[in-house]
N, C-alpha and C positions, 0 to 999 in steps of 0.2 A: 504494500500500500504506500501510494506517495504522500509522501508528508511536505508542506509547504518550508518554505524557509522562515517564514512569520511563523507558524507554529513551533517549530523545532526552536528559537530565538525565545517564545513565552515558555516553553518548558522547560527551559535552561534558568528562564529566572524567577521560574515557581521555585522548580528545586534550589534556587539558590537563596531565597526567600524561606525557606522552611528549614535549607539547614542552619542561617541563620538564626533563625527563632526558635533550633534544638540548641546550638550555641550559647541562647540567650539564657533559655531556661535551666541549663545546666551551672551555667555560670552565677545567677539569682540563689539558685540550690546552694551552690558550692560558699557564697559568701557570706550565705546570709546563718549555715550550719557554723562555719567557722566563729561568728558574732556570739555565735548562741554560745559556746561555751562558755567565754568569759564572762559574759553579763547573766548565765547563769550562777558560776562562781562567786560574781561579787552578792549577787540575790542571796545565794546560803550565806554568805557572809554576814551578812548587815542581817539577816533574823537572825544568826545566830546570837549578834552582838545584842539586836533587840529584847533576848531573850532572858540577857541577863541582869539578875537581881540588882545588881550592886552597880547599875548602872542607874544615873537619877533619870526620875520619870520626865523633866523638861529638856532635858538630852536629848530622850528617847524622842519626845513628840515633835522636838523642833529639827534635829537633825538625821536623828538617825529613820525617824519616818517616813519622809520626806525623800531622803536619798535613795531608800528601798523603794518605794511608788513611781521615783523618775527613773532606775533602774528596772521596773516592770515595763512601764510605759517605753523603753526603749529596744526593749524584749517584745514587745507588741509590735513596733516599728519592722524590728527586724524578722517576727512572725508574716507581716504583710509583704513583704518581701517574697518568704520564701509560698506563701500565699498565690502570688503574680504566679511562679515555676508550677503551682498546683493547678492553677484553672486553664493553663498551655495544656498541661498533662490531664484534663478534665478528672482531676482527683479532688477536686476542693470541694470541703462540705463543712455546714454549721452546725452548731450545736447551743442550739438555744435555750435559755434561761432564764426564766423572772429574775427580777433584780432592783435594789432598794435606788429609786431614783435621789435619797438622802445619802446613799453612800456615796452616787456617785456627783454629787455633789461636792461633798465632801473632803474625797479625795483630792477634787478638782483644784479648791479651795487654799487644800493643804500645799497643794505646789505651787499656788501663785504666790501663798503668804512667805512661806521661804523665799521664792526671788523678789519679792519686794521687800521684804527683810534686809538680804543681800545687798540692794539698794539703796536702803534706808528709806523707802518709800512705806506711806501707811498705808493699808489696806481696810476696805470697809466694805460689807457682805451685808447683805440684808435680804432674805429670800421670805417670801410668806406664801406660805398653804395652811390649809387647815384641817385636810387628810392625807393619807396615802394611796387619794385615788392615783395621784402622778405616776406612783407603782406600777399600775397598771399600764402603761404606756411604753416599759420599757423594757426591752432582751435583751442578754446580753450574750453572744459568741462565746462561750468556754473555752477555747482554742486559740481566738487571739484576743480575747477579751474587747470585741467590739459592741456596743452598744447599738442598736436596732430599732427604731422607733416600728410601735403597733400600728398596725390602722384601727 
């Protein structure tokens, strides 16, 4: 069968298109496993420190909490990463969870008052509800810890 020279030219640069994008994904895989190690190391670390007694509790909530949450949060970053290499490889799936929208608040809260701390900036919060129906409005990913709004 004769094959044109236009086509023979578009499937030169499918395939070079695809092996790019196995490239891509491999390479996503490779650095984003690399990352994981270490900022799971620092993660046991900093519970561990948190864990202990005879550490004072203003320590704990201003620094050492703080640093463990922005050390997850960057554990997420590099979760979505390798997230990108899973939905090439159509392997990616959620795992979703109710989840306290005061936590994640919370959290939020806890790491901006640390950098504005760091700053010497004051920070001022003020949030009003008066249930938890918000709760209901919100999933969250187990996996990379993404939050979800319900419909």
């Amino acid at each position: 069968e004769y094959m044109g020279l236009e086509d023979q030219t578009l499937q030169r640069k499918v395939k070079y298109l695809e092996e790019v994008d196995e490239f891509k994904s491999r390479l996503l895989s490779s650095v984003s496993h690399e990352l994981r190690t270490p900022l799971n190391g620092s993660i046991n670390m900093l519970a561990f420190v948190l864990e202990q007694p005879k550490l004072i509790d203003s320590i704990k909530a201003e620094y050492i909490e703080p640093a463990l949450y922005s050390n997850k949060l960057l554990l997420c970053l590099v979760n979505d990463i390798l997230d990108f290499s899973r939905i090439s490889n159509h392997k990616f799936k959620l795992d979703l969870q109710p989840t306290s929208f005061k936590e994640v608040i919370r959290n939020a809260i806890g790491i901006i008052k640390f950098q504005a701390k760091q700053k010497k900036l004051r920070l001022y919060v003020c949030l009003l509800y008066t249930s938890d129906a918000a709760d209901d409005l919100l999933c969250v990913d187990l996996g990379g810890r993404r939050i979800i709004k319900k419909k």
